[in-house]
Structure formats: C-alpha cells, structure tokens
TINUDO-576359 format. One line per field, with one value per residue (C-alpha): chain; y, x, z. Coordinates in Angstrom, 3 decimals. Layout:
<kevexs>
ch <- c(A ...)
north <- c(Y ...)
east <- c(X ...)
up <- c(Z ...)
</kevexs>
This chain:
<kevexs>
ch <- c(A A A A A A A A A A A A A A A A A A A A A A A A A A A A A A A A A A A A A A A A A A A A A A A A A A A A A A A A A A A A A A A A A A A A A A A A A A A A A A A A A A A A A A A A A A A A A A A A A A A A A A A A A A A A A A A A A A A A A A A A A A A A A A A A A A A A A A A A A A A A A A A A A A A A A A A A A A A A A A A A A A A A A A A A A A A A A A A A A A A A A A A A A A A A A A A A A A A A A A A A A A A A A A A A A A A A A A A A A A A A A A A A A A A A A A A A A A A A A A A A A A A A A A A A A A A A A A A A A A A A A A A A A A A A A A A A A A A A A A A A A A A A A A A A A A A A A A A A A A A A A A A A)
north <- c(64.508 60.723 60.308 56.951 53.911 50.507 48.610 44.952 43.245 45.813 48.846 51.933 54.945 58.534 59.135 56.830 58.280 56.506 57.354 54.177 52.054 52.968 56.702 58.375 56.637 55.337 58.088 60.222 61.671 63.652 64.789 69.282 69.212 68.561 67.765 63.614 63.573 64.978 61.822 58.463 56.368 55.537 52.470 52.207 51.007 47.145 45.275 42.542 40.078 40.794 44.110 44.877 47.759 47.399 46.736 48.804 52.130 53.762 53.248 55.785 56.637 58.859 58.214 59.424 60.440 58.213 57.133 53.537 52.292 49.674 50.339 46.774 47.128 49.343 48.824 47.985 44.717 43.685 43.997 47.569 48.296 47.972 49.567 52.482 53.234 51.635 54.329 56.694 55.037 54.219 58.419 59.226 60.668 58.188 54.425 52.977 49.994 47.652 46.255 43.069 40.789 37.420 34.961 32.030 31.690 30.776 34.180 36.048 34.818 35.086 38.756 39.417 37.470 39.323 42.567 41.704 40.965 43.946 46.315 50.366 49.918 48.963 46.405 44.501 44.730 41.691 43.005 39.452 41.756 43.379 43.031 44.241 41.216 38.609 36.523 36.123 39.112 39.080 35.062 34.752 36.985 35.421 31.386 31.094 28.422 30.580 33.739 31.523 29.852 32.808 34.695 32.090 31.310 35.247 35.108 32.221 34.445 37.970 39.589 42.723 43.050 41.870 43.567 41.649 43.522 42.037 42.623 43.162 41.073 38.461 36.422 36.661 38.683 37.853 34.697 35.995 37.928 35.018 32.689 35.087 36.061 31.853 32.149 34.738 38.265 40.901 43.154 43.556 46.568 47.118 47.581 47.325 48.671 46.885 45.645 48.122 48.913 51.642 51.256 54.345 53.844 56.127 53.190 50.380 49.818 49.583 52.814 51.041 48.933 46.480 46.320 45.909 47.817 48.670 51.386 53.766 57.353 58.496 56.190 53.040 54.764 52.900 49.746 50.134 50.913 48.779 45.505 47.744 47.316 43.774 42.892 44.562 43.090 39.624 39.726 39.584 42.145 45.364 47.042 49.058 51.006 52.250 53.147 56.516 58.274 62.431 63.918 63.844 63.039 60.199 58.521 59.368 57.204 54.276 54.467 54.719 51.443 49.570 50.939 51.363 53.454 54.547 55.128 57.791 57.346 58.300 61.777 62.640 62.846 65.903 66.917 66.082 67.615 65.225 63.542 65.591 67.639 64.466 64.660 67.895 67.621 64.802 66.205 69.354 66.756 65.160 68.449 69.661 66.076 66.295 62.561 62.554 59.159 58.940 55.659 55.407 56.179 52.743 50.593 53.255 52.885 52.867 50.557 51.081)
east <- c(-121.268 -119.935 -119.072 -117.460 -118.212 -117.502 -116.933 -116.100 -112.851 -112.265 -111.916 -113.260 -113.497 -113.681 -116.719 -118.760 -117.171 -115.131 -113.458 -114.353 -111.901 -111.205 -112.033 -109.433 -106.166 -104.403 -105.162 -101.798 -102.628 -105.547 -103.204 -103.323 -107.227 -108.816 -107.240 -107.418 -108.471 -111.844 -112.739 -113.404 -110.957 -109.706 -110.001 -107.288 -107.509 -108.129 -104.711 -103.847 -101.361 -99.096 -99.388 -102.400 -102.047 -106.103 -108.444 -108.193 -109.410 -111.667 -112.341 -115.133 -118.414 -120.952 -124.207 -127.786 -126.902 -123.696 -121.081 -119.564 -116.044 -114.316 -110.497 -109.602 -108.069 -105.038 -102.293 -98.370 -98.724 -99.054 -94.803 -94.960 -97.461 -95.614 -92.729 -94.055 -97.934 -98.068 -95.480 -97.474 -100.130 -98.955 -98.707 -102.390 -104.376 -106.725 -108.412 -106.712 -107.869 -106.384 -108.137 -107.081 -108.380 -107.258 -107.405 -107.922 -108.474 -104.829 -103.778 -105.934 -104.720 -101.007 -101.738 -103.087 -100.259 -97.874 -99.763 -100.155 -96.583 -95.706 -98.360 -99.035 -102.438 -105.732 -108.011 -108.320 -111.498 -112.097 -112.925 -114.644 -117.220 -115.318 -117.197 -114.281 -111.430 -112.322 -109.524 -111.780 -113.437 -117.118 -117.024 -115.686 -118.771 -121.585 -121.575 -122.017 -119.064 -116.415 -117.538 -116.991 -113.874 -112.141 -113.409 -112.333 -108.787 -108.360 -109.229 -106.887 -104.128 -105.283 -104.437 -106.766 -110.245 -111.549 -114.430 -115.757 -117.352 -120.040 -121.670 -125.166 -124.859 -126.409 -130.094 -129.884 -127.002 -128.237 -127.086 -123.384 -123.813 -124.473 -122.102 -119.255 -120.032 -119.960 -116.361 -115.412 -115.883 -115.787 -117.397 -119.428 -119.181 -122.104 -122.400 -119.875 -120.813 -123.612 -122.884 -123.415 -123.456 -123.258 -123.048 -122.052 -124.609 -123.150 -120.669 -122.804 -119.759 -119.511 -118.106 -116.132 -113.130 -114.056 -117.474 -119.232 -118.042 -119.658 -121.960 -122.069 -123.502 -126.883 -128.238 -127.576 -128.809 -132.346 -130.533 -127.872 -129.893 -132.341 -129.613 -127.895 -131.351 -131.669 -128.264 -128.014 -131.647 -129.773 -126.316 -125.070 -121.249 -121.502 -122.868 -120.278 -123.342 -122.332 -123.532 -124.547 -123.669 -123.393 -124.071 -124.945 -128.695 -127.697 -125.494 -127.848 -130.522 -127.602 -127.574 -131.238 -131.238 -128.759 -125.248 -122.740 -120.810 -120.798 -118.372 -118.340 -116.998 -117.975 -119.219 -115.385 -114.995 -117.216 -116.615 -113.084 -114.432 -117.682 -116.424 -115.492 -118.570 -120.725 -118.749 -120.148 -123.851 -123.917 -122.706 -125.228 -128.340 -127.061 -126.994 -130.332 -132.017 -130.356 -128.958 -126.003 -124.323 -124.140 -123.932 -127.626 -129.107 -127.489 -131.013 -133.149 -135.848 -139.679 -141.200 -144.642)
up <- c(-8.240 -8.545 -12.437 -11.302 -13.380 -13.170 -16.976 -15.689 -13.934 -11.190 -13.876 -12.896 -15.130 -14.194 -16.038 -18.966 -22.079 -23.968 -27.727 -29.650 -31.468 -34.999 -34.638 -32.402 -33.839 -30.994 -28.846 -29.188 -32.018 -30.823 -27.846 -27.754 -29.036 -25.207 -21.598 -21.586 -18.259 -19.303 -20.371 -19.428 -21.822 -25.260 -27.169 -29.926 -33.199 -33.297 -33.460 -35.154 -34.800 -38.714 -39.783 -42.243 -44.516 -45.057 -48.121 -51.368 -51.457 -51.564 -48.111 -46.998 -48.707 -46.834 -46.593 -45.139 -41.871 -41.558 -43.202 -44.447 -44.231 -45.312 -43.829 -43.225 -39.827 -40.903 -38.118 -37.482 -36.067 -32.232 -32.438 -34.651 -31.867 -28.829 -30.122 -31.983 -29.819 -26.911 -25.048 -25.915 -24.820 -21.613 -20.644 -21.324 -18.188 -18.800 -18.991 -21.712 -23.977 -26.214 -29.246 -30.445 -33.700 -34.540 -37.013 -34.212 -30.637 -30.709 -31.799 -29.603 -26.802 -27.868 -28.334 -25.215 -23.559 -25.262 -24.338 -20.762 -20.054 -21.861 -19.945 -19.577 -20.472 -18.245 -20.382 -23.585 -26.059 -28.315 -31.921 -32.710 -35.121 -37.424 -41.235 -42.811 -41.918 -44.258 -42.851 -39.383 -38.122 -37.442 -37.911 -34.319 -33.085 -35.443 -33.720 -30.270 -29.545 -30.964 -29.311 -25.936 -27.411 -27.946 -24.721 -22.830 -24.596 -23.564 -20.255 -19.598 -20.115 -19.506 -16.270 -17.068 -18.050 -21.175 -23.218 -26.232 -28.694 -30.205 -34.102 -34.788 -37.627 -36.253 -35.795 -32.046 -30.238 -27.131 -27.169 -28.015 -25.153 -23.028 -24.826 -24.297 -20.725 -19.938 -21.602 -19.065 -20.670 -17.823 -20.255 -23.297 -26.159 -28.524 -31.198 -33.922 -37.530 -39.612 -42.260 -45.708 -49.389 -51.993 -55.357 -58.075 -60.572 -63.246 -63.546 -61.727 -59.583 -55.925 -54.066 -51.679 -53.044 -50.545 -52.076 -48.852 -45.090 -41.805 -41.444 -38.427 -37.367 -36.140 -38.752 -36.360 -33.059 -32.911 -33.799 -31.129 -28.366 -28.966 -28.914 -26.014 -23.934 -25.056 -24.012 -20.732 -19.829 -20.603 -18.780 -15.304 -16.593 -17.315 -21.043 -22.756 -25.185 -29.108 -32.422 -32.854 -30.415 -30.610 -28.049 -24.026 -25.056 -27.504 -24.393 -21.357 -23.541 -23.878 -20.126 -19.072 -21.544 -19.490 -20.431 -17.522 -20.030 -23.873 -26.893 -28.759 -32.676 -36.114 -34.470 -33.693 -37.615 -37.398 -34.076 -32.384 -29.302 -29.178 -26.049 -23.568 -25.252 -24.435 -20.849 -19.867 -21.178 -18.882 -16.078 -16.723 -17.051 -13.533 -12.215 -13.580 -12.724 -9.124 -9.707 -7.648 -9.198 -13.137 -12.598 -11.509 -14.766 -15.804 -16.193 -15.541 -17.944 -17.199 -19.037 -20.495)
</kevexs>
C-alpha cells in the first residue's frame, strides 16, 4: 500500500499524520514513546522571533469535550531555537516543520531566512492565527492583504515549502485561503483553535489568566471539517486538515473532505500514542476498503 502524500512545494510525507504544533514540544521530547518513522511529521511549537515566556497562568482550563489554552507561544527565541532544538530536530526519522510567528511581514521573513540558511529541517508553517499573541497573531490571518503580504514576504526568501495556517476566526476563511495561496503558500493548515472563554463563577473571574484562549478537541471537529471541505473545494495547493482529530476515523473523514494530510494535537495530551495509533487505523481501513493509495481518499466525498 502507497501511504505517500504530497503537502505542497515538492514535500512528500511517508504517510498523512502529522503531530500538530503546540502539542508535541519540539518533537525530541517525545523521543523513546513510539519509532518516529511511524509517522508522517512533526510540527514544533510556533517560534517567534524574541523569546516569549507566555501569558500568566493559569494557562489550561478543560472543558466539554476539549480543552482551552491560553500559553502565549512559550519558546526560546528563533536564536535560543537554533542553538538549543533545532539539532535535535535535524536527527528525527521524519518530515520536520518549523513554526514561525511574527510581529510583521518583516519579521517573518527574517525568520525564515535565518531558518533557511541555517537548515536540517524540510518546511515552514506560518502561525498567522494564533488568538493568544496579542502583539500580532491571528491579526495577520483575519484581513485578506496581510495574509498575502506576509505569505508572500515568506516565499521571497524561503527555499522550502511554506504552510500557512489559517484561523477560523474569521467571516469568510475562504478568502484567506485564496488570498494566501495568490501570495505563494505551497500549503494550507486548518484549523487553528477558536477562539474561547470560561469564567469561575464562585469568584466571577475568568479561569484563564489570559481571560480569553483557543479552544481545541473533539469539540471543534464539525467546525474543522466543515472549513477543511470548504477550503479544499476552494484552492488549487494541497489541505493540511485539523481540529479534532482522535483517531483513524476522525482523519479518514478530514481526507474524504479534501485533506491531503491531517494533524493530530490536543488528543496527544490523553493519548501520546494517538498518531502512530491514527497511522495504523488508517492503514487497516485501506486494507479493509482495498484502496491501494491513501492518498485517494483525498476529495473523496459523495455529495448528496
């Protein structure tokens, strides 16, 4: 069977599961749990130009079926970064990605400069949808023209793939998705969290420090695949489907929707092993469907 995948710009995976950015450190650390090369790729935690020790805690609050968090990009800096992850990085058996936030077009693309000349990795996703970097963020991914801008400031110095990864947070994310793949994007990733809220009301206070962070878990799934099938029915570059995602069921729907590949997050808090678990219930509905390519569910759907 052909697990092969193709995610934009000439990169290949070995199969469509990826560990999503913000869930599975910067992939090192999970090293020992599972053999890397069961997988497709990692996406690290989103990088930012200074280093960011994050927003006040607390930083998590569970909720039905999900969980919100408000960790406000927590990371050593692109230089703390290349030093101190990025070697490690560079010896997974695997598709590795980069995730970069700026505050400007300018700094994006001095990032991914920087990270280009400096290499041992195979592709760079644009976090231009984070809700919890007040300091730019989800702006970049809510307005057309700066979604393009900053694509295309990117692409202008990148010499390896580049995934933008786009917010639901927004009237019409189609037209993101457009916007971004006129600035150049190889690839887009959806979704990032939505944005959420929980307030203690023995003290009327907010349970998050932050007040307000990004919710993810099952209790996006509708919402992500429905944008996922939106998007992908919209764009000419691969789908790069999120939000939700559990189990082999959960991604083979991402894929019949239009996904060339899926990312697996907040279900690693519960379940390290829920990607290369996802892996092999894939692989067994191939094999039980007699599909011979995974990449043919990819659009798949019959429409009523």
């Amino acid at each position: 069977m052909d697990m092969t995948v193709d995610i934009g710009g000439g990169l290949r995976l070995r199969n469509p599961v990826l560990m999503a950015s913000g869930t599975f450190g910067h992939g090192a650390e999970y090293q020992g749990l599972f053999d890397f090369a069961h997988i497709g790729g990692v996406v690290t935690k989103t990088i930012t130009r200074h280093p960011r020790a994050g927003n006040p805690p607390p930083r998590t609050a569970e909720t039905p079926s999900g969980m919100l968090n408000s960790i406000g990009l927590t990371n050593p800096g692109l230089e703390g970064f290349i030093a101190e992850k990025l070697p490690q990085l560079s010896d997974l058996p695997t598709a590795r990605i980069v995730s970069i936030a700026g505050t400007s077009s300018e700094e994006f693309a001095e990032m991914a400069e920087a990270l280009c000349e400096h290499g041992g990795f195979d592709a760079i996703e644009l976090n231009i949808s984070s809700p919890n970097m007040k300091d730019g963020g989800m702006l970049f991914g809510c307005r057309e023209d700066s979604a393009r801008d900053v694509t295309r400031a990117v692409k202008d110095v990148a010499d390896l793939p580049v995934i933008v990864k786009l917010t639901p947070n927004v009237t019409d994310i189609v037209a993101i998705a457009n916007a971004v793949e006129e600035g150049g994007a190889d690839g887009v990733a959806l979704i990032n969290t939505l944005l959420g809220m929980a307030i203690d009301i023995e003290s009327a206070r907010p349970i998050l420090g932050n007040v307000t962070g990004g919710l993810s878990g099952p209790a996006v799934k509708p919402v992500a695949l429905a944008l996922t099938w939106k998007v992908a029915s919209a764009v000419g570059i691969p789908v790069v489907g999120m939000g939700g995602i559990s189990n082999a069921t959960d991604a083979i729907e991402f894929m019949i929707a239009g996904a060339n590949a899926i990312q697996v997050g907040t279900a690693t808090f519960v379940d390290p092993l829920a990607g290369p678990n996802t892996v092999d219930g894939i692989i067994d509905y191939c094999q039980r469907k007699e599909i011979v390519r995974v990449a043919q569910l990819t659009g798949s759907i019959a429409l009523p």
